[in-house]
C-alpha positions as CSV (number, residue, x, y, z in Angstrom):
1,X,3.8,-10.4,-5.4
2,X,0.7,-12.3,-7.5
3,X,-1.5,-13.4,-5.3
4,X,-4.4,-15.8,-6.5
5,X,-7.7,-14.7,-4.8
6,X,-10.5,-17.5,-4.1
7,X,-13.4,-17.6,-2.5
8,X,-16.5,-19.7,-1.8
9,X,-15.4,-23.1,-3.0
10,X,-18.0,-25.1,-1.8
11,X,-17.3,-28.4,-1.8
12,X,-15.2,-28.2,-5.3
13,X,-11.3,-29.2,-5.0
14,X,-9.4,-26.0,-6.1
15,X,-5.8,-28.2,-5.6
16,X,-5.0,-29.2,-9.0
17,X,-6.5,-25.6,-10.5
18,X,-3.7,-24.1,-8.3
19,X,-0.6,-26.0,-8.9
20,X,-1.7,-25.1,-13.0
21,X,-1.4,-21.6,-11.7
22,X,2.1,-21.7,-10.0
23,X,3.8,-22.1,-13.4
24,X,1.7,-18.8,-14.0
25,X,4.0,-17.1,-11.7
26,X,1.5,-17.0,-8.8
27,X,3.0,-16.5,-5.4
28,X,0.2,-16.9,-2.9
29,X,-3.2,-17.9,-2.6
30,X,-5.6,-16.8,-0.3
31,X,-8.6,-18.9,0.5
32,X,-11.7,-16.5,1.2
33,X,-13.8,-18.5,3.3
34,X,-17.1,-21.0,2.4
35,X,-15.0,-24.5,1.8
36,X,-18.3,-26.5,3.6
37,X,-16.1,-29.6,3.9
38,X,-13.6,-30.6,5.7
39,X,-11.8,-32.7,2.6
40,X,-11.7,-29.1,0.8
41,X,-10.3,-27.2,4.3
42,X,-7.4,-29.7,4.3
43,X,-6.7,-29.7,0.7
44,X,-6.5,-26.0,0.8
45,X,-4.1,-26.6,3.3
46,X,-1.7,-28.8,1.4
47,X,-0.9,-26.3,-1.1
48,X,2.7,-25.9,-1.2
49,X,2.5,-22.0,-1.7
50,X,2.3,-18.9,1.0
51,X,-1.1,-18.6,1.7
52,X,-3.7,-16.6,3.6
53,X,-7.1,-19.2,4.7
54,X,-10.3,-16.7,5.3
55,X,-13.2,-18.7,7.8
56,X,-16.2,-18.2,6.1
57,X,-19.8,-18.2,7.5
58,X,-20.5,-22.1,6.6
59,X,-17.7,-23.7,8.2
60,X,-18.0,-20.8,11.3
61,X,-21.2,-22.3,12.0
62,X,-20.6,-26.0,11.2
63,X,-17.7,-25.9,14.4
64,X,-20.4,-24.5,16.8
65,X,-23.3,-27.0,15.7
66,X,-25.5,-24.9,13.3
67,X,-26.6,-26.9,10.0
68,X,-27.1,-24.7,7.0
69,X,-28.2,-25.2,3.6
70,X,-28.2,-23.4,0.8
71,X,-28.2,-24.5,-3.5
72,X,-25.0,-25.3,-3.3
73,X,-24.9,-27.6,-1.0
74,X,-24.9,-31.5,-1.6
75,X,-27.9,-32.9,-1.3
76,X,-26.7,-36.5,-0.5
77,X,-25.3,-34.8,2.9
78,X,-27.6,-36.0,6.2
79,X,-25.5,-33.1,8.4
80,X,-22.3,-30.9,7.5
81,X,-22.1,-30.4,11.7
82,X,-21.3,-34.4,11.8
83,X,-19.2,-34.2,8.9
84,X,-17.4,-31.6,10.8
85,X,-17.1,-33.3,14.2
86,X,-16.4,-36.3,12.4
87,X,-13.1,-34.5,11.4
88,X,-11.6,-33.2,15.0
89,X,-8.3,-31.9,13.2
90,X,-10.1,-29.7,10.6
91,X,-12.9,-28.3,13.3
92,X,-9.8,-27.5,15.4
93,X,-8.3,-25.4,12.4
94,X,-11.7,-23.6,12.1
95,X,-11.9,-22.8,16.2
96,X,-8.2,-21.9,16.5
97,X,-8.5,-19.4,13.2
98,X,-11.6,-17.6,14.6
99,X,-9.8,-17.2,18.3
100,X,-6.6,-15.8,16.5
101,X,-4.3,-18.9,17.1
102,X,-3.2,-19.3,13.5
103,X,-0.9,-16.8,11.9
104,X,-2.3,-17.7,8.6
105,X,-5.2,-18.3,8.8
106,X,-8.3,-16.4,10.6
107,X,-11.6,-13.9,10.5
108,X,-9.7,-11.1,8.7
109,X,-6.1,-10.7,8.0
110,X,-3.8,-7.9,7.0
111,X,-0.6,-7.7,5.1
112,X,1.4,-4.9,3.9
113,X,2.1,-4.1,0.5
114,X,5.5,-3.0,-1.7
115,X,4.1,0.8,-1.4
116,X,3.4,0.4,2.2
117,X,-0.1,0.2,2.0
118,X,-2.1,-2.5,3.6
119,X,-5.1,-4.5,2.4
120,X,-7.2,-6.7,4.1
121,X,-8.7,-10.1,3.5
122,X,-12.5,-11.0,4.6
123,X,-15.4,-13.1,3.8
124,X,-18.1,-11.1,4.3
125,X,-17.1,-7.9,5.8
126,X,-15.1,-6.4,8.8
127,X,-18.0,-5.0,10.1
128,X,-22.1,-5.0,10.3
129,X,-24.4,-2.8,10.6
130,X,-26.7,-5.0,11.9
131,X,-26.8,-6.1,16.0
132,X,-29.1,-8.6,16.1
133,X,-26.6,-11.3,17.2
134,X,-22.9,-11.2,17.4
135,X,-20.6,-8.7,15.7
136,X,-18.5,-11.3,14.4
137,X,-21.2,-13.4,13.1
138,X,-22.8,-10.6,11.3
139,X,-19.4,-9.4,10.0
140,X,-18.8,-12.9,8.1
141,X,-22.7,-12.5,6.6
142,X,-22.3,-9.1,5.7
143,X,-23.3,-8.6,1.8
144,X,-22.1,-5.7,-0.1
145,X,-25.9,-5.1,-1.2
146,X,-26.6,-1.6,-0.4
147,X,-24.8,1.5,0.5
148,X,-25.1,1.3,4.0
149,X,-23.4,-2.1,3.7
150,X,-20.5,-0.7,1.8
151,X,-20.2,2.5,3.5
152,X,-19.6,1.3,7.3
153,X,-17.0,-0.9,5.7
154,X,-15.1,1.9,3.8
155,X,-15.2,3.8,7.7
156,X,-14.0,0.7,9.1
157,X,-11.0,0.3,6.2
158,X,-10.1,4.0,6.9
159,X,-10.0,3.6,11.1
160,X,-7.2,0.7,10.0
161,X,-5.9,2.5,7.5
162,X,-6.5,-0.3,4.8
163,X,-6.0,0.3,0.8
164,X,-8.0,-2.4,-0.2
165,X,-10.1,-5.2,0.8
166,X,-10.4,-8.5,-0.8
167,X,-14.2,-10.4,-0.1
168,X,-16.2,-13.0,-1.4
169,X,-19.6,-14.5,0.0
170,X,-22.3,-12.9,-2.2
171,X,-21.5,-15.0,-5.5
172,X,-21.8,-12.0,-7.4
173,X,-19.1,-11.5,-10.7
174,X,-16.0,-9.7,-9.6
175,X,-17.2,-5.8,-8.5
176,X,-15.3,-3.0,-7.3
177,X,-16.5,-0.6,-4.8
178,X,-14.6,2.9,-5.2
179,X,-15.0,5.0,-2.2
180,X,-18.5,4.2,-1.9
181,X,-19.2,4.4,-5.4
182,X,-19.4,1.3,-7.3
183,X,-18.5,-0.5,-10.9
184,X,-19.3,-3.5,-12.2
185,X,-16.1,-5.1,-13.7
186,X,-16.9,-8.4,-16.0
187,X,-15.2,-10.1,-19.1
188,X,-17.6,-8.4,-21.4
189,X,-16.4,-4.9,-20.3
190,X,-12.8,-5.4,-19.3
191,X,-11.1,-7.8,-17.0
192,X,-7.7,-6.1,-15.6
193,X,-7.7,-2.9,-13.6
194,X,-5.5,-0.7,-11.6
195,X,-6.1,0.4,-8.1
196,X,-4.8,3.7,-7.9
197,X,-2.7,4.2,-4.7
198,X,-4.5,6.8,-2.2
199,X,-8.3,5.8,-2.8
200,X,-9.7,2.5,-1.0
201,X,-11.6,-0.6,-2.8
202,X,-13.6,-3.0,-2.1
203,X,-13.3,-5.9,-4.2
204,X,-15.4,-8.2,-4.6
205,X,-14.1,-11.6,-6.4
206,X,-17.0,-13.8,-7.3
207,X,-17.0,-17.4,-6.5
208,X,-14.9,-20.3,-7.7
209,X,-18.0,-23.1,-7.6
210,X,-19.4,-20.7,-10.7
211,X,-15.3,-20.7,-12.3
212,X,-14.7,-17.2,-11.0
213,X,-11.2,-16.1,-9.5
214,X,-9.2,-13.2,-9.8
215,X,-5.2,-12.6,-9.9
216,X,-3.8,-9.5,-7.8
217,X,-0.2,-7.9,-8.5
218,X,0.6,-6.3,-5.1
219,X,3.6,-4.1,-7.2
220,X,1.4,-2.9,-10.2
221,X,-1.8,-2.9,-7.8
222,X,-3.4,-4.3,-11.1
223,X,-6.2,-7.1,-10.2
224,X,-7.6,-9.3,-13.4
225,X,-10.9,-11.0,-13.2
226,X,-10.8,-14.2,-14.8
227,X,-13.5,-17.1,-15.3
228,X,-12.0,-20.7,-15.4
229,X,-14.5,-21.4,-18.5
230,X,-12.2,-18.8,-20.4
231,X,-9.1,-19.8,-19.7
C-alpha cells in the first residue's frame, strides 16, 4: 500500500494537493497532527481515501483552553481556543481521538504491514523523557533533538514491537533515525530509501506548511522525500 505522509499543516488546505496525488496511485493518507484550525481538521476529513488523523500538540491544547503561538500562526487570529469552541463538531473529534473513541483517528496508531511488521504513527513521540507535566502531553512535544530523545523512543518501539515510526512536529527536512544512529536524507543527497526489514526507524517527514511530504510503499518498505516546490 502507498501511503501519503503529512504532517504539520498549519492552517494550509492540503485537500486539492491530495486528490492530485490519488491519480499517483496513493492509497492512504495519514494526517500527523498540527492542523491549528478547525476548517483544515474537517477538510482532512473529507478526503475520500483511507486515512489515519494524528492529534498534534496545537489542536490537543486548543480543546482544553490553552492559547499557543508560534511563526506560523496567523496573526489576524484574536484566540485559536474560540475558534475551537466556536466549532463544537471539530473540538469533539479532537477529545474523542485523544480518549481513544475514533478508530481512525487518535494520539498514536498502529497498523500492520504486508511482511507482518508494524509501524506506528505519532506527532511528536510515543514517549518522554521528561515528567514535568503529563505523559501524554509531553509525548505529543517530544522533539527528536538529542539522543536521549531518540533513544527512549527506539526502547519504547521495541516493548511494541514496532518497525517503524512515522513523526512530524519539529519542521525539520525529512531525517531518518537508524537504531539510534541518525542520517540526514534531503533532495540534494537522495530522496528514496529502503527500510530494511529487522532494524527500526524513525522517520521524521518535515512539514507540509514549508512543501515537504513524503510517500511510503508498505510492500517495498521504500519511503521518498519529496518537496511540493519540486514537483
Amino acid at each position: 500500500m502507498k501511503t501519503l505522509l503529512i504532517a504539520d499543516t498549519h492552517g494550509k488546505n492540503p485537500s486539492n494537493f491530495i486528490r492530485q496525488m490519488i491519480d499517483k496511485k496513493i492509497e492512504q493518507v495519514v494526517f500527523l497532527g498540527d492542523y491549528d484550525t478547525p476548517k483544515i481538521l474537517k477538510r482532512s476529513k473529507e478526503i475520500e481515501l483511507r486515512k489515519k488523523i494524528i492529534v498534534g500538540n496545537h489542536e490537543f491544547h486548543y480543546v482544553y483552553g490553552v492559547e499557543l503561538r508560534g511563526n506560523l500562526m496567523e496573526s489576524s487570529s484574536n484566540s485559536y481556543v474560540s475558534l475551537w469552541d466556536e466549532n463544537p463538531l471539530e473540538k469533539k473529534f479532537i477529545l474523542d481521538a485523544i480518549l481513544g473513541k475514533i478508530t481512525y483517528a487518535g494520539l498514536t496508531l498502529e497498523e500492520e504491514i504486508e511482511d507482518g511488521s508494524k509501524i506506528a504513527y505519532c506527532h511528536g513521540g510515543i514517549v518522554s523523557k521528561n515528567s514535568s507535566r503529563t505523559e501524554i502531553v509531553e509525548s505529543i512535544w517530544q522533539r527528536a533533538k538529542c539522543p536521549e530523545d531518540i533513544e527512549i523512543n527506539f526502547k519504547k518501539m521495541k516493548e511494541k514491537n514496532y518497525s517503524i515510526l512515522f513523526r512530524g512536529h519539529d519542521h525539520e527536512h525529512f531525517t531518518i533515525f537508524l537504531n539510534g544512529l541518525s542520517s540526514l536524507i534531503g533532495k540534494s543527497i537522495e530522496n528514496k530509501i529502503k527500510l530494511l526489514n529487522g532494524n527500526r526507524y524513525i522517520v521524521s517527514v518535515g512539514s507540509f506548511y514549508y512543501g515537504d511530504y513524503a510517500i511510503f510503499d508498505s510492500k517495498s518498505r521504500e519511503i521518498e522525500y519529496r518537496n511540493r516546490g519540486d514537483d
